[in-house]
C-alpha positions in Angstrom: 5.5 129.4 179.0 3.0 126.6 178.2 -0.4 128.0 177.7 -2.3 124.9 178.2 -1.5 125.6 182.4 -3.3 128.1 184.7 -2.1 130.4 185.2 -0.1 130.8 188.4 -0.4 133.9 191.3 3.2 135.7 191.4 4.0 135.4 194.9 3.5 131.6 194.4 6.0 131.6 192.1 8.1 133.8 193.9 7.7 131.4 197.0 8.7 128.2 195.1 11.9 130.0 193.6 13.0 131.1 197.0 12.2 128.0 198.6 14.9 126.2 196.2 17.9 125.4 196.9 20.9 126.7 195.8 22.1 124.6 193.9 18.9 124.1 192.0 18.6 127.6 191.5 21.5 127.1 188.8 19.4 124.6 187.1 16.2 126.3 186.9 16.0 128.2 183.7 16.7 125.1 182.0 14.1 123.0 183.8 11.4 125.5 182.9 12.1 124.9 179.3 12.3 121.6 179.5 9.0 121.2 181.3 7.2 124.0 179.4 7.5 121.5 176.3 6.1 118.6 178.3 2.2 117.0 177.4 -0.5 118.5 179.8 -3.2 116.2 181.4 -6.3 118.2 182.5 -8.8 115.7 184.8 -11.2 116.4 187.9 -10.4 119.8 187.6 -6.4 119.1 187.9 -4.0 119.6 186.1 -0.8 117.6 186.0 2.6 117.8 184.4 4.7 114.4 184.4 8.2 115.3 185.2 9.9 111.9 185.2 9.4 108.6 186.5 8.8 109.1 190.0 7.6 113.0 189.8 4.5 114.2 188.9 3.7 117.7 189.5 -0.6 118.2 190.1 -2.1 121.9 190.2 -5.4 122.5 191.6 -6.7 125.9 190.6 -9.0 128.1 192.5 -12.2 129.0 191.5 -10.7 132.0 189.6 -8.9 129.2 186.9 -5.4 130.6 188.7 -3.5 128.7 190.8 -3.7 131.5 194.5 -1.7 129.2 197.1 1.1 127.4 197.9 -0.8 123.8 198.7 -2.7 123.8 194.7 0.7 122.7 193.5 1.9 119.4 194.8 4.7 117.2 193.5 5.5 113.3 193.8 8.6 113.5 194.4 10.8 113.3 197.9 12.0 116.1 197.9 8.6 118.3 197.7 7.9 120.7 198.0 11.6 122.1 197.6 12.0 120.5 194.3 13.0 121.5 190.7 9.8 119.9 189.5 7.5 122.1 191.2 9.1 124.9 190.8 9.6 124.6 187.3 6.4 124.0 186.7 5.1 126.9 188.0 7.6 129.1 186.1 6.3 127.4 183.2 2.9 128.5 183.8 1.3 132.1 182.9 1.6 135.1 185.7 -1.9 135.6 186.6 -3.3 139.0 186.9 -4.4 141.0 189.8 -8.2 140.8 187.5 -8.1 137.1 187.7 -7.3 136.4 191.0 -10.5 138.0 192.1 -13.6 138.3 189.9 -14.9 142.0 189.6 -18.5 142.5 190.9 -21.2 144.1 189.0 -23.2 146.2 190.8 -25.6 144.1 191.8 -23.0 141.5 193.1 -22.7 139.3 190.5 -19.3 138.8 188.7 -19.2 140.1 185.2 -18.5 137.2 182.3 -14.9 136.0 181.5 -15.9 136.5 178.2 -15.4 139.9 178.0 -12.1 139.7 178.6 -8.8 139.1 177.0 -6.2 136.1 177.7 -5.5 135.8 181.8 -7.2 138.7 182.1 -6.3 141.0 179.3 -9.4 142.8 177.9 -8.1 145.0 175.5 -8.1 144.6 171.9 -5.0 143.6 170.9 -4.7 141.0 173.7 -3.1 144.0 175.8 -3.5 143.9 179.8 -7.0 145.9 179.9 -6.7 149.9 180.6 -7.6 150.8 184.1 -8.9 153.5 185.6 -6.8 155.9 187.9 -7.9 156.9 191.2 -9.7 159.5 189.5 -12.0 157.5 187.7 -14.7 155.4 188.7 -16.7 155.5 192.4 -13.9 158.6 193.2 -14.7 160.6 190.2 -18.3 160.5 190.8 -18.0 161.3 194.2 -15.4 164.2 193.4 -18.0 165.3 190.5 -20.5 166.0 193.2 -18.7 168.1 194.8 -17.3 171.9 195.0 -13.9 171.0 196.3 -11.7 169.2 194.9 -9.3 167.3 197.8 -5.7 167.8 197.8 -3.7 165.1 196.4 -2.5 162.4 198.9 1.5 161.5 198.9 1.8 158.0 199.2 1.9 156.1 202.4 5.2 154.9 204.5 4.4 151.3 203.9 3.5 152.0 199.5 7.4 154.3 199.3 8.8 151.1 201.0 7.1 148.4 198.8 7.7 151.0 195.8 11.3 151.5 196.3 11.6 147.4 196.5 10.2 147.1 193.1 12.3 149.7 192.1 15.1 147.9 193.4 14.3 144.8 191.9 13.6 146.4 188.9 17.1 148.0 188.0 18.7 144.9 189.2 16.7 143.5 185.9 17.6 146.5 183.1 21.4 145.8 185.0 21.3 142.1 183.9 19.6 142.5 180.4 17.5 139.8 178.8 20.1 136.7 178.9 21.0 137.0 182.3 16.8 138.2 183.9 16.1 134.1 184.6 13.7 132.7 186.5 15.4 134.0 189.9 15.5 137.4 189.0 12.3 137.5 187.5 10.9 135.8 191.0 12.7 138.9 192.6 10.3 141.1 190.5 7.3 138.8 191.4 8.1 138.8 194.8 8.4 142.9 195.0 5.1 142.8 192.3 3.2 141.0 195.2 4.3 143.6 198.1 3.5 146.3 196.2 0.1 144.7 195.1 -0.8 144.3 199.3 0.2 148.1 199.8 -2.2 149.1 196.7 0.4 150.3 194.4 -1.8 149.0 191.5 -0.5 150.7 188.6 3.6 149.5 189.9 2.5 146.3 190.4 0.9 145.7 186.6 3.6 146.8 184.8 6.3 144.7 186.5 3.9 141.6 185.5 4.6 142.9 182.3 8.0 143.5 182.5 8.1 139.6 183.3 5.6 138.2 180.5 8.1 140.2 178.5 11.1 138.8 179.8 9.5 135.4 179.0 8.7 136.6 175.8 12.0 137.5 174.7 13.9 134.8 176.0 11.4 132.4 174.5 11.7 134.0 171.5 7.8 134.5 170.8 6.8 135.5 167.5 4.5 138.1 168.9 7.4 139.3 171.6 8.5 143.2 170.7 11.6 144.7 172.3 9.7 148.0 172.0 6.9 146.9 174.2 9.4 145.3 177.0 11.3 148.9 176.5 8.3 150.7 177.2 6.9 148.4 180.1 10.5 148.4 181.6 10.3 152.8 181.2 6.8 152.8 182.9 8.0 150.5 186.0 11.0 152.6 186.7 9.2 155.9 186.2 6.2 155.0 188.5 8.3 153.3 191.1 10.6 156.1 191.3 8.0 158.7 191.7 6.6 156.4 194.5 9.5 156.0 195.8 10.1 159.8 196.1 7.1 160.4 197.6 5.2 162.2 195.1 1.9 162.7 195.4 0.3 162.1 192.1 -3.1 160.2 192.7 -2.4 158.3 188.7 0.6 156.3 190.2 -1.1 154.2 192.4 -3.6 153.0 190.2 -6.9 151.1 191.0 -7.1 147.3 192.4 -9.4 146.2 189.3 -11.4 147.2 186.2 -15.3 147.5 188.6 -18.6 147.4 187.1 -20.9 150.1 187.7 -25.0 150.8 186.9 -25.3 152.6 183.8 -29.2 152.8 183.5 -31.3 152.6 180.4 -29.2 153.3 177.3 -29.7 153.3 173.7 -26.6 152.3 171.4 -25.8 152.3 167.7 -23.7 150.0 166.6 -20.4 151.4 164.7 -17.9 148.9 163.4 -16.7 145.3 164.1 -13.0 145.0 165.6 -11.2 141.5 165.1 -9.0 140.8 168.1 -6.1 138.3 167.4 -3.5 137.9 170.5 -0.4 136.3 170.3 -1.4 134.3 173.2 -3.7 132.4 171.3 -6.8 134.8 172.4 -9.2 136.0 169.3 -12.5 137.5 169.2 -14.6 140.8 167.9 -14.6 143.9 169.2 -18.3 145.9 168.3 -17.8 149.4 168.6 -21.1 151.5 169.6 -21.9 154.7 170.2 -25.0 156.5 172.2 -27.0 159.2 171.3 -25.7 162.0 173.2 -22.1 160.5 171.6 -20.4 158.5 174.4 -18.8 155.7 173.1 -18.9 152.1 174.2 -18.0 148.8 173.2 -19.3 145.1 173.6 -16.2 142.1 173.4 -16.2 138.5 172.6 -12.6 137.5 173.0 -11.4 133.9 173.8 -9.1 131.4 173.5 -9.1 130.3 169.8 -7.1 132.7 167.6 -7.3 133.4 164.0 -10.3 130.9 164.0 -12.0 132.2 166.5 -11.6 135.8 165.4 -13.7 134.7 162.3 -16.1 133.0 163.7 -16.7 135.4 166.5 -17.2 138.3 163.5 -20.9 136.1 163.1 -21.6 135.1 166.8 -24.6 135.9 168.7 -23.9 139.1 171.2 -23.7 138.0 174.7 -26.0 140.8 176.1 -29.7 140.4 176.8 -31.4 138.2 174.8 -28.8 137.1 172.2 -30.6 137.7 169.3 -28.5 140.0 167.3 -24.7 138.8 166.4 -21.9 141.4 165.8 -22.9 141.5 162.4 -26.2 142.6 163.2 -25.5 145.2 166.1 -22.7 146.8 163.6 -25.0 147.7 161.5 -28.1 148.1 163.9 -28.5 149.2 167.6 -29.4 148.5 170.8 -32.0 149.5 173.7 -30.5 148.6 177.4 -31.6 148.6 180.5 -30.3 148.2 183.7 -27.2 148.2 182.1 -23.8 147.8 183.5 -20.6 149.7 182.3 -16.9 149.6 183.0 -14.6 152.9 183.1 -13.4 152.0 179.7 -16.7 151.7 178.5 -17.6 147.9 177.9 -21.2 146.9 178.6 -21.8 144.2 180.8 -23.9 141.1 180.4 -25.4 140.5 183.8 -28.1 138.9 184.7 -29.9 141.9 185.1 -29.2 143.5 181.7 -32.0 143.7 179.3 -31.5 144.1 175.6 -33.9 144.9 172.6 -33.0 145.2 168.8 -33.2 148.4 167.5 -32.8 150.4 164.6 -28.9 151.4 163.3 -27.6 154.9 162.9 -26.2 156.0 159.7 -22.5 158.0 159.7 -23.9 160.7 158.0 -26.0 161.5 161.0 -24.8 163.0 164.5 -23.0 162.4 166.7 -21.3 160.5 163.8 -21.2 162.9 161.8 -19.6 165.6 163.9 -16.9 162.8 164.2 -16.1 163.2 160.7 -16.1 167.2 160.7 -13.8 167.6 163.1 -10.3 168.2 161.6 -7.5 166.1 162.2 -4.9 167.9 163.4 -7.4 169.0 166.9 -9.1 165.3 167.3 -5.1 164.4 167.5 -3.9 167.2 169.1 -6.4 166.3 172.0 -5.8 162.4 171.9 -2.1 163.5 172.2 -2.2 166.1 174.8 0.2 165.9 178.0 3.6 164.7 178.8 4.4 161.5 177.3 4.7 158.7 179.7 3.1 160.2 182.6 -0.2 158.6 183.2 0.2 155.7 180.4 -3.4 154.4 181.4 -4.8 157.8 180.7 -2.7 158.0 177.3 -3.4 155.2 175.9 -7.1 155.3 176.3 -6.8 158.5 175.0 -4.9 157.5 172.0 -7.5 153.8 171.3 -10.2 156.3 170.7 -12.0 156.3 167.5 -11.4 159.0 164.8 -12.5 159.4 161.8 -12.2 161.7 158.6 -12.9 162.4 154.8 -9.9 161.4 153.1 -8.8 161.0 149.3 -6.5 158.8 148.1 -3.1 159.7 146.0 -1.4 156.9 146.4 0.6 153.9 147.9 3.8 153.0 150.0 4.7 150.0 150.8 1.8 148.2 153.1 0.7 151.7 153.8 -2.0 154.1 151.6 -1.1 157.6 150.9 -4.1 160.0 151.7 -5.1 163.8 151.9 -7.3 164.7 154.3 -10.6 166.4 152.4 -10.6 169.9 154.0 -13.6 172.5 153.4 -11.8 175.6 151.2 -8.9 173.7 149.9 -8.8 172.4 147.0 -8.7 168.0 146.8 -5.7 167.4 147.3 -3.8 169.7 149.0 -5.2 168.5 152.5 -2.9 167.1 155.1 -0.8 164.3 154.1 -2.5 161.0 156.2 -0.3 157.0 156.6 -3.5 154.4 156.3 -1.7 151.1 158.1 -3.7 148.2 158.2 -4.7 147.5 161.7 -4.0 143.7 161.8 -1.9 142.1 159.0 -3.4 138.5 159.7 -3.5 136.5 156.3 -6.9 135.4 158.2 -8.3 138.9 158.0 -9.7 141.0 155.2 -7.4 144.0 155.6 -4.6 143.2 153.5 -6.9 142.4 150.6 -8.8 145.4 150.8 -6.3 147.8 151.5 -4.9 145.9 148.0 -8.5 147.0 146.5 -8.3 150.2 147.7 -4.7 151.1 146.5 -5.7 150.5 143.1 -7.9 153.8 142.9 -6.2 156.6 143.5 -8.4 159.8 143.6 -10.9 157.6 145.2 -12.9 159.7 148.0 -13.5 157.7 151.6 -14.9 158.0 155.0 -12.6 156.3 157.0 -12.5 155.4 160.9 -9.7 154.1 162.6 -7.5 154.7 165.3 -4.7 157.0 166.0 -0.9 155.1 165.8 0.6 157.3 168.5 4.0 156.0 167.6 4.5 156.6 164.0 4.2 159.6 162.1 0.8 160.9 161.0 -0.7 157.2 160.6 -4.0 156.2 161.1 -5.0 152.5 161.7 -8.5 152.1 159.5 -11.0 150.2 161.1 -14.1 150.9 158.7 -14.8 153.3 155.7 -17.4 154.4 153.9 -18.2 156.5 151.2 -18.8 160.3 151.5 -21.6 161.8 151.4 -22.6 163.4 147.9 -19.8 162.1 146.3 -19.4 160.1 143.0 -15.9 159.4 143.1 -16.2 157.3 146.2 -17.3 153.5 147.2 -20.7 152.2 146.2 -21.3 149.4 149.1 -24.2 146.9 148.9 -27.4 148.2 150.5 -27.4 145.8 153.6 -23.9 147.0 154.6 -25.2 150.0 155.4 -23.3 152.5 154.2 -19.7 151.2 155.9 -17.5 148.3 155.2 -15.5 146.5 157.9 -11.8 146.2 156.9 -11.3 143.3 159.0 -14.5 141.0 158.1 -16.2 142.7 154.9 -14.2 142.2 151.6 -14.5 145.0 149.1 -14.8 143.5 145.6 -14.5 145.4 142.4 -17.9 146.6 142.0 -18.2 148.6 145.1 -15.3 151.2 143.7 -15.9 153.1 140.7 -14.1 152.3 137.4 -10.4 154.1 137.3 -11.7 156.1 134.4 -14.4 157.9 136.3 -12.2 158.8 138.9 -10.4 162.5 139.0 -6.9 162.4 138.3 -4.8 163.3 141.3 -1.2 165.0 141.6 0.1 162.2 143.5 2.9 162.9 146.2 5.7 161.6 143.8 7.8 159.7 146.4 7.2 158.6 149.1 6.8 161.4 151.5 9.2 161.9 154.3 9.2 159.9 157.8 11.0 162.5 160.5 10.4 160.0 163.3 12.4 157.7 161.1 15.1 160.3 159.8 15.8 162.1 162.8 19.2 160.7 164.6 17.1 159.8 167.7 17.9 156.4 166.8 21.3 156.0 167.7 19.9 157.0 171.2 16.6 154.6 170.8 19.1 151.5 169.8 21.3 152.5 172.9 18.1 152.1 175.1 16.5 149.1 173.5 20.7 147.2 173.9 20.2 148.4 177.7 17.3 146.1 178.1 18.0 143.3 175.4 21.8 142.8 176.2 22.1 144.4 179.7 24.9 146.6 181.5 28.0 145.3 179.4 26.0 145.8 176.2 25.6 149.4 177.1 29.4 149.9 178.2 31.3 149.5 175.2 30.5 152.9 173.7 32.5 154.6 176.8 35.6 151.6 176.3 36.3 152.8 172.7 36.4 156.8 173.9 32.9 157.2 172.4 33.2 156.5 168.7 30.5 154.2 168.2 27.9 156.1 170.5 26.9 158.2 168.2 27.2 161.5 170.0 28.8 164.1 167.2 25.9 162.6 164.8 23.3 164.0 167.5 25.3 167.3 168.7 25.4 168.1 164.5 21.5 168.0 164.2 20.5 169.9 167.5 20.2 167.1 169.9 22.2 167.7 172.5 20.1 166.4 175.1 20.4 163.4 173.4 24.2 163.6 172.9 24.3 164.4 176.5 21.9 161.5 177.9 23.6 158.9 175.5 26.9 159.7 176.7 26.0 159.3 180.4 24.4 156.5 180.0 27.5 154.7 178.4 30.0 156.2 181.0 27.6 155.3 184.4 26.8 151.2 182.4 31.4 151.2 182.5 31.8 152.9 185.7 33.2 150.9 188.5 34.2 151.7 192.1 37.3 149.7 194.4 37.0 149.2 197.6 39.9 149.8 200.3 41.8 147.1 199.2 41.8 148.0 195.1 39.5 145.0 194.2 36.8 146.0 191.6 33.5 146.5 193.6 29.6 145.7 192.6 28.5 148.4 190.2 25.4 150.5 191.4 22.2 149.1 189.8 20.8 152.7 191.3 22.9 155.0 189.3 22.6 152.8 186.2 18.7 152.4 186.2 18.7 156.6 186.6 20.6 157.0 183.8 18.9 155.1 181.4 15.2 156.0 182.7 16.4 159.5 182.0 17.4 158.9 178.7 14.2 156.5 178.0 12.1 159.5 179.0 13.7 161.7 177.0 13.6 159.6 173.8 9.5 159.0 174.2 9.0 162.8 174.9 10.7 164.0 171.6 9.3 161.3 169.8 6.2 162.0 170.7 6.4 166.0 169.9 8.0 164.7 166.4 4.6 162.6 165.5 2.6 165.8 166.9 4.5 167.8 164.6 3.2 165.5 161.6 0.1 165.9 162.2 -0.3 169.9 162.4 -2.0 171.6 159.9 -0.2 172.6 156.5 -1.5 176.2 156.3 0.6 176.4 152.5 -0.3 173.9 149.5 2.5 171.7 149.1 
């Protein structure tokens, strides 16, 4: 994928791939990265891609910066528009997003900013596509808030079980081939269903199989910030929603909403929390400015862009795009805000319409509320509620859920690795003897300040902070710091400058050795000896997760030689020994359905069923991320005994 070209609509792409030729077909993937490599000319709002001597391939985007139709991409060529030029082209371009085809309306008609957004369309703040709202939230939930009843659940229409058992289809025909052998045809078979279900509103289906193939992409490129785990997890939440489509269930969080909508959110008055650098490994960076209102709702305000690291640093300064502009991020961390006629999303980002008024306005401090009930809450109920529900279910729901701010009194006993060793300060235990808390860094960017100051911080054990961060729902008991602070009547905690009032941002502010005490004026601290233990990472489960993560990385064959060698290398008697025999059982099936294969009439060795194959491994898939999941709850539970 070449970023410097628009990005292109999915049944476009799906089009030109079907349009080729045979015989071209075979030649595609290697076109793509050929082309993809090739210098980019931007001019007269045009851009074009010379292919060769006589072929030139011009795209014309829309006004949405995406290419939407058929006639924006032209080649020079004779054999237009059934070439491998064009068509390689277009593969070579970015998928474009449902969001970016068609600009969301404020209230008041006017389109919200493309600044608040993430690369093609990805808001969120680590470059991920941007968290929707079901058909619960938005317009629906107020309506369904006003009233007594609440309406039965819908099952899907005729025309969205047709279009979702397509992209199911499609889908397991992918897992079946693995990553070498999901090209560009294959992937244009996911487009293609991506696009039917997209017409039938199967919103939800439709944003994880362009996922699925910016993850495809990713891994066959080779990207630096491509993670198997991710294109596991997208590939899980495809099958799963499609399937449940597919069988008519009538769950109102599978279909999704069309797009992330605007709505009037009044006069507000916002605090500013914490700054949030955003750098995406599709060359996106930005801030992040977490605020929170009076009566404790939380919102934010983004200023993402193309630029990356640099852009992440300089953004940490730049003037906030709402109202007048005369506060940066800087400023509204530490101060607040007075809105009106403001205009919210159902994730909570403020727009910056034309109608939005801003005024300056003093800052809140952590030690008051709502912070500060924040900060008493325990941490084993703010994560029991962030972590509530099956696992997988309603991932929109989840994972907004689990990007929530939380924040807590910790002390620190030591160091592992990248990672600080905390206890959790808890009212009638002695320090110390709180739970046992993972502080990660939340970006690892040489660009960034965390690394340094986590390196400051490690330095003081028995040192007393306030830290907020964000809950890592996938290892155990680990919280990703965003900002501390000292506690309140504390000596043995930091001692920031004045006009950082009162918190430090990991990510921009750089603690120096002045602001913590001396190690001599620290208490000593019992330390956890070493390091403590990871069950997520000692339990067997991962001879099952590596079975999974081979399904999708090496495809069908991959998964098949545990059943050719009777079993030995599959790991089963490991897993029936320590009580999973679920997992025994799943792992097993999954290897004997990937070597299963039927005759027909004649003896000849048939196709396999992509079907039975794609059941089996969702199955097992779902299993793995439920008992992972209850294994990281069980971390975070409250130790009633010191240990």
């Amino acid at each position: 994928m070449n970023a410097e070209l628009p990005p292109v609509a999915p049944e476009v792409v799906a089009a030109a791939v079907e349009s080729l030729p045979a015989r071209l077909r075979k030649k595609l993937d290697a076109a793509i990265e050929s082309y993809a490599a090739l210098p980019v000319t931007a001019a007269d709002g045009a851009v074009r891609v010379r292919c060769g001597e006589d072929a030139e391939v011009t795209l014309t985007p829309g006004p949405s910066g995406a290419v939407t139709d058929t006639a924006q991409a032209v080649c020079g060529c004779l054999l237009a528009p059934r070439c491998l030029h064009r068509t390689a082209v277009l593969g070579a371009c970015p998928v474009a997003d449902a969001e970016a085809l068609t600009e969301p309306a404020g209230p008041d008609g006017q389109a919200e900013p493309d600044g608040e957004g993430g690369p093609d369309g990805e808001g969120g703040p680590d470059g991920e596509a941007p968290v929707t709202p079901d058909s619960e939230g938005g317009a629906t939930a107020d309506a369904v808030a006003g009233s007594d009843e609440t309406p039965a659940p819908t099952p899907p229409t005729p025309a969205q079980v047709t279009a979702a058992a397509g992209l199911w289809a499609a889908a397991a025909a992918v897992l079946a081939a693995g990553v070498p052998a999901a090209g560009a045809v294959p992937q244009a078979e996911l487009l293609r269903a991506a696009h039917t279900a997209r017409l039938a509103g199967l919103h939800r289906a439709e944003a994880a199989a362009l996922r699925v193939v910016r993850g495809l992409r990713g891994a066959r490129a080779r990207h630096d910030g491509h993670r198997l785990a991710d294109l596991v997890a997208n590939v899980r939440e495809l099958l799963l929603t499609t399937g449940l489509l597919a069988a008519a269930d009538p769950d109102p969080a599978l279909v999704g909403t069309a797009r992330r909508a605007y709505r009037p959110g009044g006069g507000l008055r916002v605090h500013g929390v914490c700054r949030e650098p955003v750098i995406a490994a599709t060359g996106y960076g930005g801030v992040v400015t977490h605020l929170v209102s009076e009566d404790g709702r939380w919102f934010s305000v983004a200023d993402v862009k193309p630029g990356g690291p640099a852009r992440a640093r300089g953004a940490a300064t730049a003037s906030v795009a709402l109202g007048s502009g005369t506060l940066d991020h800087a400023q509204l961390s530490r101060g607040g805000l007075l809105i009106s006629g403001a205009t919210l999303s159902p994730d909570g980002r403020l727009g910056s319409g034309k109608g939005v008024r801003a005024t300056p306005a003093p800052g809140l401090s952590w030690t008051s509320d709502p912070l500060a009930a924040l900060f008493a809450r325990p941490l084993s109920e703010a994560v029991a509620a962030r972590l509530a529900g099956p696992a997988g279910r309603d991932p929109e729901r989840s994972e907004q859920a689990a990007r929530e701010l939380i924040g807590c009194d910790v002390i620190l006993v030591g160091a592992a690795g990248d990672q600080l060793l905390a206890r959790e300060l808890t009212p009638g235990r002695p320090d110390g003897e709180g739970l046992l808390v993972r502080l990660a860094p939340a970006n690892g960017h040489p660009d960034l300040a965390h690394t340094a100051n986590f390196r400051r911080l490690a330095s003081r054990p028995g040192l007393r902070l306030r830290v907020l961060g964000r809950l890592d729902p996938d290892r155990a008991a680990t919280l990703r710091p965003l900002a501390v602070g000292p506690v309140p009547d504390g000596e043995a905690t930091l001692r920031l400058p004045p006009e950082w009032q009162g918190h430090a941002d990991l990510g921009y502010d750089r603690i120096q050795g002045a602001h913590v005490p001396p190690p001599e004026d620290l208490p000593a601290v019992g330390g956890v000896g070493a390091v403590p233990p990871d069950p997520l990472a000692q339990a067997p489960l991962w001879r099952l997760r590596r079975l999974v993560e081979v399904a999708v990385s090496g495809g069908r064959r991959a998964v098949a030689e545990p059943a050719r060698d009777g079993g030995r290398g599959d790991g089963g008697a490991a897993l029936r020994r320590t009580g999973f025999r679920a997992a025994a059982d799943l792992s097993a099936a999954l290897s004997a359905e990937a070597d299963r294969r039927g005759r027909d009439v004649f003896g000849r060795t048939a196709e396999a069923d992509p079907d039975r194959y794609a059941r089996a491994w969702l199955a097992a898939a779902v299993y793995l991320t439920g008992t992972e999941r209850a294994l990281v709850q069980a971390t975070w539970e409250r130790e009633e005994a010191p240990v």
